[in-house]
C-alpha positions as a Python dict, from the first residue, in 0.01 Angstrom:
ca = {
    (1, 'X'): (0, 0, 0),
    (2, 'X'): (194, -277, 166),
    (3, 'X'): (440, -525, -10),
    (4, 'X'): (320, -731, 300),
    (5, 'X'): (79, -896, 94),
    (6, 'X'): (-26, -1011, -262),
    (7, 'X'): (-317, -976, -463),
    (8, 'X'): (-508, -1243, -583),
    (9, 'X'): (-804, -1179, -869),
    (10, 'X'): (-1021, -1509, -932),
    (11, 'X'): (-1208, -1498, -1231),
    (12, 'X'): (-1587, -1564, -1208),
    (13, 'X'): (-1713, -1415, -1501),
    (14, 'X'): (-1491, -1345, -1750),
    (15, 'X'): (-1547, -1184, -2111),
    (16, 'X'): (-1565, -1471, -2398),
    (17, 'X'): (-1341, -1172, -2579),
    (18, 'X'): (-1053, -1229, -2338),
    (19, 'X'): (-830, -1009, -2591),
    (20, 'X'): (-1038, -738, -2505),
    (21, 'X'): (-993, -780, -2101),
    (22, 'X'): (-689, -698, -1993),
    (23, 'X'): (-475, -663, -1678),
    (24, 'X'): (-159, -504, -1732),
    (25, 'X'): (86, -524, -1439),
    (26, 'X'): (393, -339, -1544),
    (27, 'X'): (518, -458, -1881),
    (28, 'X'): (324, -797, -1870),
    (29, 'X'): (-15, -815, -2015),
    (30, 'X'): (-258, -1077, -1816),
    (31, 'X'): (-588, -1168, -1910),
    (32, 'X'): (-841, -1382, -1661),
    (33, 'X'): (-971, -1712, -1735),
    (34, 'X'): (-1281, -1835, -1546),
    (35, 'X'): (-1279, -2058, -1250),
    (36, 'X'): (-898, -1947, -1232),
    (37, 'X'): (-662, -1738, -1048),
    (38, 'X'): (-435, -1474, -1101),
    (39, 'X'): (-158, -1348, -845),
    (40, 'X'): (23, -1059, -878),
    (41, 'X'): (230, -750, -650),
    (42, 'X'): (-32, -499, -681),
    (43, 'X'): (262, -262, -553),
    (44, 'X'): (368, -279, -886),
    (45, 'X'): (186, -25, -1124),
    (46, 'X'): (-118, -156, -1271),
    (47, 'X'): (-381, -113, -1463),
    (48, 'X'): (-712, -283, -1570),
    (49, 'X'): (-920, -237, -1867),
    (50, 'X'): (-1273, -456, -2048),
    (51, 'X'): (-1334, -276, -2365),
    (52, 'X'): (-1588, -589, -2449),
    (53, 'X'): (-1926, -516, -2393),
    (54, 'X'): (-1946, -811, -2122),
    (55, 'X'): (-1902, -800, -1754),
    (56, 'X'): (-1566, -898, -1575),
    (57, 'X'): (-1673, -1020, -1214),
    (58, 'X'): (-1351, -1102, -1036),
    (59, 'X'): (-1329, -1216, -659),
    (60, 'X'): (-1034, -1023, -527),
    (61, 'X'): (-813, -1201, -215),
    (62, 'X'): (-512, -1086, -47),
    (63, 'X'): (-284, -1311, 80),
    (64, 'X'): (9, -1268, 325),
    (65, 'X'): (335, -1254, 132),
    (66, 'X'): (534, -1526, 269),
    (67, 'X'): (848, -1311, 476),
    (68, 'X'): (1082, -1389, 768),
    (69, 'X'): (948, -1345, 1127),
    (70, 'X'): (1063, -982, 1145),
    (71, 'X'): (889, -899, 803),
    (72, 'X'): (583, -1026, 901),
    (73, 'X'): (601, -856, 1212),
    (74, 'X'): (644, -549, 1046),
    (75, 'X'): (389, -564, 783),
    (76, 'X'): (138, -683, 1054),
    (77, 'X'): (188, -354, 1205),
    (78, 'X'): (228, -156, 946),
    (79, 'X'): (-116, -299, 843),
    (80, 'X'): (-317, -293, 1204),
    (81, 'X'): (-183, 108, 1189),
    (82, 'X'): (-383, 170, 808),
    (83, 'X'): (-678, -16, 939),
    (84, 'X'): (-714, 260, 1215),
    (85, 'X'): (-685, 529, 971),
    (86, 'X'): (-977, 775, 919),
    (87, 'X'): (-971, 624, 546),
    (88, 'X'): (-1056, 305, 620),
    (89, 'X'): (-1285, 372, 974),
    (90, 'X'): (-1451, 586, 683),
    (91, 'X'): (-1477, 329, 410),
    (92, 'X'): (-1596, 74, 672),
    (93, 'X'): (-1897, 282, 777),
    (94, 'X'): (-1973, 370, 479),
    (95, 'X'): (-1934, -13, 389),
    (96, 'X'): (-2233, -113, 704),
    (97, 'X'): (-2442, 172, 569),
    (98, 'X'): (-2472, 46, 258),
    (99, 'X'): (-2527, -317, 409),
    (100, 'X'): (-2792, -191, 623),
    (101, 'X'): (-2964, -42, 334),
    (102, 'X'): (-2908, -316, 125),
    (103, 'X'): (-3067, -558, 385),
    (104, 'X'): (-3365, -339, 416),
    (105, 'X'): (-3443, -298, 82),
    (106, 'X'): (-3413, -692, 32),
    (107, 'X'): (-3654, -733, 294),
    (108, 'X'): (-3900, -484, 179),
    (109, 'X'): (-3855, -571, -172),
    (110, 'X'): (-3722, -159, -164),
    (111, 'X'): (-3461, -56, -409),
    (112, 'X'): (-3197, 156, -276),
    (113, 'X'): (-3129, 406, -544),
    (114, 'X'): (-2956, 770, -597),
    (115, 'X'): (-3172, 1021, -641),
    (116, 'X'): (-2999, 1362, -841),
    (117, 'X'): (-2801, 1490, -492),
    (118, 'X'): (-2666, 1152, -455),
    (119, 'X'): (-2848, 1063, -148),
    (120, 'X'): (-3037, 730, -133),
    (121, 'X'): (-3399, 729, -150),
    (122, 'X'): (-3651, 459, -205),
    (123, 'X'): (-3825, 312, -536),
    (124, 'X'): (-4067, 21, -541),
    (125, 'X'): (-3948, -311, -700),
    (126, 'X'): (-4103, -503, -982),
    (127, 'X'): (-4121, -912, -967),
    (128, 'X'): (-3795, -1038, -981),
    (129, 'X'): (-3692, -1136, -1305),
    (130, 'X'): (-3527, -1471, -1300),
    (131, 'X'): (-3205, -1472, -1262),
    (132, 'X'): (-3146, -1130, -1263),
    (133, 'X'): (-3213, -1031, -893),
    (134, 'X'): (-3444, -773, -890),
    (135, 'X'): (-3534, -470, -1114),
    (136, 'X'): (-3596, -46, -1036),
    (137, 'X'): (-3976, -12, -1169),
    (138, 'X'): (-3976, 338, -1049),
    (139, 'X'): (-3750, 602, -1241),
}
């Protein structure tokens, strides 16, 4: 973590029990509205729960904290350093692998699913079902 920048969650689908979605960064309970944004040091300890039975689809954005010229300087590098850790060159691979798989399956109507050992393997689609992207017919 980095103080070097801020988090930013937008809400894009948000819970219509908003009591029952919470974000609570330290002693402050937030809750998301749609179509709005929420900014907040995720340094700070934080946690997240949605004990509705709705999905909470948030868009998350970090944005450079605003600092002196040394500070950003330092945070830049600070940042460029964690970007070539094996963490992240892992995550990142990991990241275009499931892209690539993704990509294929879209274009052979294939869904990529786990199969018991947690590798991918292949199952045949059904139509899509409007609005709902596409569906696992095989099981």
């Amino acid at each position: 973590m980095t103080k070097g920048l801020i988090r930013c969650h937008l809400g894009l689908v948000v819970p219509d029990q908003r009591d029952q979605c919470v974000m609570r960064v330290g002693d402050q309970l937030c809750q998301w509205e749609q179509g709005r944004c929420l900014v907040f040091d995720d340094t700070n300890n934080h946690e997240v729960w949605n004990n509705s039975d709705q999905e909470r689809i948030v868009l998350l954005v970090d944005v450079d904290r605003p600092m002196r010229l040394i500070g950003r300087i330092i945070s830049r590098l600070l940042i460029f350093g964690i970007r070539r850790t094996g963490y992240v060159k892992d995550a990142r691979k990991n990241l275009k692998m499931w892209e690539a798989i993704f990509e294929q399956a879209a274009s052979e109507r294939i869904s990529p699913v786990k199969n018991t050992e947690g590798r991918f393997q292949r199952g045949r689609l059904s139509a899509p079902i409007a609005g709902a992207g596409y569906c696992n017919a095989s099981k």
